[in-house]
Short mmCIF file of the C-alpha atoms (twelve columns), coordinates in Angstrom:
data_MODEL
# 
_entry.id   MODEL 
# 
loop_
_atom_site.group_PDB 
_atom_site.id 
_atom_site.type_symbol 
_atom_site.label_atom_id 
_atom_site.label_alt_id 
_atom_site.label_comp_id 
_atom_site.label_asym_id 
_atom_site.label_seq_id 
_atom_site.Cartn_x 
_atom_site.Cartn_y 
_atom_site.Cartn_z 
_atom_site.pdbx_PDB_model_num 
ATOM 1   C CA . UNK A 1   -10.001 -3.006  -6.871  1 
ATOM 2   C CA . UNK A 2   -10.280 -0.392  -8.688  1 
ATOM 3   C CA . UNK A 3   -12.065 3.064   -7.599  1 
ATOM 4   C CA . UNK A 4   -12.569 6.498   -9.146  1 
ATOM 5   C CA . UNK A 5   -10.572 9.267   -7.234  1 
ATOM 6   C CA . UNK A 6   -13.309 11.253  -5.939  1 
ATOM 7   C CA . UNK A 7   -14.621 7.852   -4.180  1 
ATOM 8   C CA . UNK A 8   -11.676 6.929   -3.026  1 
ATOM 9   C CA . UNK A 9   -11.422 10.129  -1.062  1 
ATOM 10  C CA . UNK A 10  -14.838 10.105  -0.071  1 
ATOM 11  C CA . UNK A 11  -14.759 6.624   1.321   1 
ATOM 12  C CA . UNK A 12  -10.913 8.010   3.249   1 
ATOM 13  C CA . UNK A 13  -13.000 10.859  4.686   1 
ATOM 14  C CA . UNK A 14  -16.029 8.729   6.137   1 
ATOM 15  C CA . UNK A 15  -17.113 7.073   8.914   1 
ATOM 16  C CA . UNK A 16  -15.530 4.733   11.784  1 
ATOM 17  C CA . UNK A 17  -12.924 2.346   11.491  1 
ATOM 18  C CA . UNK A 18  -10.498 5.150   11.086  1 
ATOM 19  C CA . UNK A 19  -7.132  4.370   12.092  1 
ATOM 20  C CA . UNK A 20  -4.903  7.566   12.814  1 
ATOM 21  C CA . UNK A 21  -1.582  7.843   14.313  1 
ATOM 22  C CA . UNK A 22  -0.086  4.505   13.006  1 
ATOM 23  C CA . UNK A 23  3.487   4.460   11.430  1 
ATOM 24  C CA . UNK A 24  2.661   0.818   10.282  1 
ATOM 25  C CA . UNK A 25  -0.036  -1.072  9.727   1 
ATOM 26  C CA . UNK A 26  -0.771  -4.827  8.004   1 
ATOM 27  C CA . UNK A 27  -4.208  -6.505  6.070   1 
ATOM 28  C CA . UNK A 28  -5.565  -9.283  8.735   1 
ATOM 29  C CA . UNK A 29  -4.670  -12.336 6.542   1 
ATOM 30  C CA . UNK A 30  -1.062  -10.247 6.997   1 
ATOM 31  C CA . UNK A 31  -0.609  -10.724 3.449   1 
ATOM 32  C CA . UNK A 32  0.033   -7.038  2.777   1 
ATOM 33  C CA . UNK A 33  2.155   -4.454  5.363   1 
ATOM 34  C CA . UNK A 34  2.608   -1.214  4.104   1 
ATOM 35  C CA . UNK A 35  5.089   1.681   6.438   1 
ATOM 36  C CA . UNK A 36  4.950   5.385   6.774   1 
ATOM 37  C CA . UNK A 37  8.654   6.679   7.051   1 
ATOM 38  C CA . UNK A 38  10.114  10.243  6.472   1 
ATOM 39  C CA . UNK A 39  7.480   11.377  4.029   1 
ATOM 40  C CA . UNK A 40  7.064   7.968   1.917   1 
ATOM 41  C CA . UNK A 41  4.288   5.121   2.315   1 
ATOM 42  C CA . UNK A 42  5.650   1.839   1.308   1 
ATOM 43  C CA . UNK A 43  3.679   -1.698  1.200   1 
ATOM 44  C CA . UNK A 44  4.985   -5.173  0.830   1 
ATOM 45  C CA . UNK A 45  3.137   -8.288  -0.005  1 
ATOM 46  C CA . UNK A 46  4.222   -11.653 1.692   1 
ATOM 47  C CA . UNK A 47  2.728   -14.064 -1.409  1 
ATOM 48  C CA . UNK A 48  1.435   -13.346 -4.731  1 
ATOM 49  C CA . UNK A 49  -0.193  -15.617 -7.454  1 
ATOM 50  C CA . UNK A 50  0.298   -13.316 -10.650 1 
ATOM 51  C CA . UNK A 51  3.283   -13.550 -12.635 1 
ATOM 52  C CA . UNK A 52  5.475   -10.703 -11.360 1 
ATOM 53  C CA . UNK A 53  7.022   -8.307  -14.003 1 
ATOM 54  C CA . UNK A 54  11.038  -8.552  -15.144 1 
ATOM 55  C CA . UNK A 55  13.173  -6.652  -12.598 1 
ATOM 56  C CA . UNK A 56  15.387  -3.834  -14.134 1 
ATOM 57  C CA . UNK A 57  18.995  -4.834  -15.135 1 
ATOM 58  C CA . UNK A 58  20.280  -3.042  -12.048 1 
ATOM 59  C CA . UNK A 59  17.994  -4.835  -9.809  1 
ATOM 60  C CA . UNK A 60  20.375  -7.052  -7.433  1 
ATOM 61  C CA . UNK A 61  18.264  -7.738  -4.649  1 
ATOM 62  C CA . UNK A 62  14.139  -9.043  -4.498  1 
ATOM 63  C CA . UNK A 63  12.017  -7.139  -6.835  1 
ATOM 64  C CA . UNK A 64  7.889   -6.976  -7.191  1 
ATOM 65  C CA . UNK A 65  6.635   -7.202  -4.314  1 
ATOM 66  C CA . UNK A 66  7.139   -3.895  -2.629  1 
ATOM 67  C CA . UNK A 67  6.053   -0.475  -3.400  1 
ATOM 68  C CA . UNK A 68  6.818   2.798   -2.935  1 
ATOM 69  C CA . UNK A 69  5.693   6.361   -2.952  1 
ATOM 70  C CA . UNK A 70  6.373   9.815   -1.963  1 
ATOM 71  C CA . UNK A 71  3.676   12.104  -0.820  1 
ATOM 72  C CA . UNK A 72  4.130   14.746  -3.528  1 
ATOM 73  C CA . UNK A 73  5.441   11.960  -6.096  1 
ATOM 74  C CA . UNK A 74  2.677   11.628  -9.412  1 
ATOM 75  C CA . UNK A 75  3.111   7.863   -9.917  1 
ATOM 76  C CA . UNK A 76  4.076   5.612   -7.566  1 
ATOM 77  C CA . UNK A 77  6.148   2.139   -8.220  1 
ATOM 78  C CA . UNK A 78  7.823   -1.101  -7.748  1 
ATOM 79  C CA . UNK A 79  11.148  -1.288  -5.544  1 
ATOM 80  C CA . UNK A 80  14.071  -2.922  -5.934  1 
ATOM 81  C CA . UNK A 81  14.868  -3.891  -2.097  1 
ATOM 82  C CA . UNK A 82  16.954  -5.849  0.371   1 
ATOM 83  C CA . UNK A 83  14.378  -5.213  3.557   1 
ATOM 84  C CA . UNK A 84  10.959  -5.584  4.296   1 
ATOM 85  C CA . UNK A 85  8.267   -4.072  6.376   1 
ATOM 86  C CA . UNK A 86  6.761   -6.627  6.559   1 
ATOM 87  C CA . UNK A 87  5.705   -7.087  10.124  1 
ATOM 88  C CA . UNK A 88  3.603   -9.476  11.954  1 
ATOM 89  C CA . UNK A 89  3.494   -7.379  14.968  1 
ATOM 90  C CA . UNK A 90  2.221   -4.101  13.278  1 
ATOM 91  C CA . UNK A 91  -1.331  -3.112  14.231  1 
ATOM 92  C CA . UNK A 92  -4.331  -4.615  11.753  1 
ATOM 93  C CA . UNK A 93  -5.779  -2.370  9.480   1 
ATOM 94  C CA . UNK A 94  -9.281  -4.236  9.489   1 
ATOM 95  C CA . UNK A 95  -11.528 -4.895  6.899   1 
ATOM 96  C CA . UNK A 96  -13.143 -1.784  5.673   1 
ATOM 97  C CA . UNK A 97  -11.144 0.670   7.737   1 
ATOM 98  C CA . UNK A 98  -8.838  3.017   6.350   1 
ATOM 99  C CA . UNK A 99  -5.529  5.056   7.594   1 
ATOM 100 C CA . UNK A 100 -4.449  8.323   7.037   1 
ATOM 101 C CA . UNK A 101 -1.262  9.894   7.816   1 
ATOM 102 C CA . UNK A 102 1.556   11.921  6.212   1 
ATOM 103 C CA . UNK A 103 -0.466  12.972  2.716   1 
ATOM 104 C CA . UNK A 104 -1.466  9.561   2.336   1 
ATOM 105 C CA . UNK A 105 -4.437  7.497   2.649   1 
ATOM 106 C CA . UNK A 106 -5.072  3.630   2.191   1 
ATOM 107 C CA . UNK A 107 -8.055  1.583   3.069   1 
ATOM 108 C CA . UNK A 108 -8.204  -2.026  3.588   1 
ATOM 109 C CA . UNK A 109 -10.990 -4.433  2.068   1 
ATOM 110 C CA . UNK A 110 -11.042 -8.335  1.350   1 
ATOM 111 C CA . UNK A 111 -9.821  -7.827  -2.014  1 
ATOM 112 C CA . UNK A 112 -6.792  -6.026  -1.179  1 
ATOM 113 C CA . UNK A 113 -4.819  -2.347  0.042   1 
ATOM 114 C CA . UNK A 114 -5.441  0.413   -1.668  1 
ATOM 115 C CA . UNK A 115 -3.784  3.645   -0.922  1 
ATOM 116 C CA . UNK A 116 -3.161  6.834   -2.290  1 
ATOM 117 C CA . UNK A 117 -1.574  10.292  -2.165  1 
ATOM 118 C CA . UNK A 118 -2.944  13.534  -2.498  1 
ATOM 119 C CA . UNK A 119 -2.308  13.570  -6.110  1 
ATOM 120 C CA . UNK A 120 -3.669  10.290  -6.799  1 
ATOM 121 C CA . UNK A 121 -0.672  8.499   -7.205  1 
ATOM 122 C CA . UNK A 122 -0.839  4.929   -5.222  1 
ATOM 123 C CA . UNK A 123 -1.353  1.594   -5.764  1 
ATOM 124 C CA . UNK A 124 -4.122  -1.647  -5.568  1 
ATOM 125 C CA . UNK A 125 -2.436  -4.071  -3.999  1 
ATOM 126 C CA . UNK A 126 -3.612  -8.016  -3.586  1 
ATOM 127 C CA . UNK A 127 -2.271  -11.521 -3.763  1 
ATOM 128 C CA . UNK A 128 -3.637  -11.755 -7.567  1 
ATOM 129 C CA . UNK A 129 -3.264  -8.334  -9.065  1 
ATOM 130 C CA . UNK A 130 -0.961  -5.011  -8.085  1 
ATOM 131 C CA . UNK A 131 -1.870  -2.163  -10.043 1 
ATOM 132 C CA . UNK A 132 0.191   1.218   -9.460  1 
ATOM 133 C CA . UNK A 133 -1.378  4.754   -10.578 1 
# 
């Protein structure tokens, strides 16, 4: 999924389904469960299908599916990690609905999470295809 910036902001500004307040929040098939912590979003995905880039050489742990961000940060990226938030208890971020909280945005469709920051830095995230901005 990929949107210009001024309609992803537009479509983060409009209408119901807005979610406010959450720290975390997951897709319904729970496939994707992203975390707002001390001024950085950060999403996981459970499976993917692509074929997941080479980690770094100082990459120890699991690498490619989790993403991070800061809210002033102008690109965003993959994380080398140990943890997840990944969290079948979190609150669904349905279908069309989108969040907002911290300097960040992200709406959820059925072809994946998209979220952003204030710069435009972010990511598309789904089972097939993660592209980070």
């Amino acid at each position: 999924m990929r949107l210009a910036p001024g309609v992803v902001i537009a479509m983060f500004l409009a209408g119901p389904g807005m979610a406010q307040g959450m720290d975390s929040f997951r897709s319904p098939s729970g496939n994707i469960a992203c975390m707002h912590m001390d001024g950085t979003l950060r999403c996981d995905l459970r499976e993917v299908s692509n074929r997941l880039p080479r980690p770094p050489s100082d990459c120890d742990l699991e690498w490619g599916k989790a993403f991070e961000m800061t809210a002033s940060a102008r690109h965003a990226g993959r994380i080398c990690h140990g943890d997840t938030v990944l969290d079948p208890g979190a609150p669904v971020l349905r279908y069309g609905a989108s969040w907002q909280g911290g300097g960040f945005s992200c709406i959820s469709s059925e072809s994946g999470m998209s979220c952003r920051n204030a710069r435009g830095a972010g990511w598309d995230l789904a089972r097939g295809k993660q592209t980070v901005h």
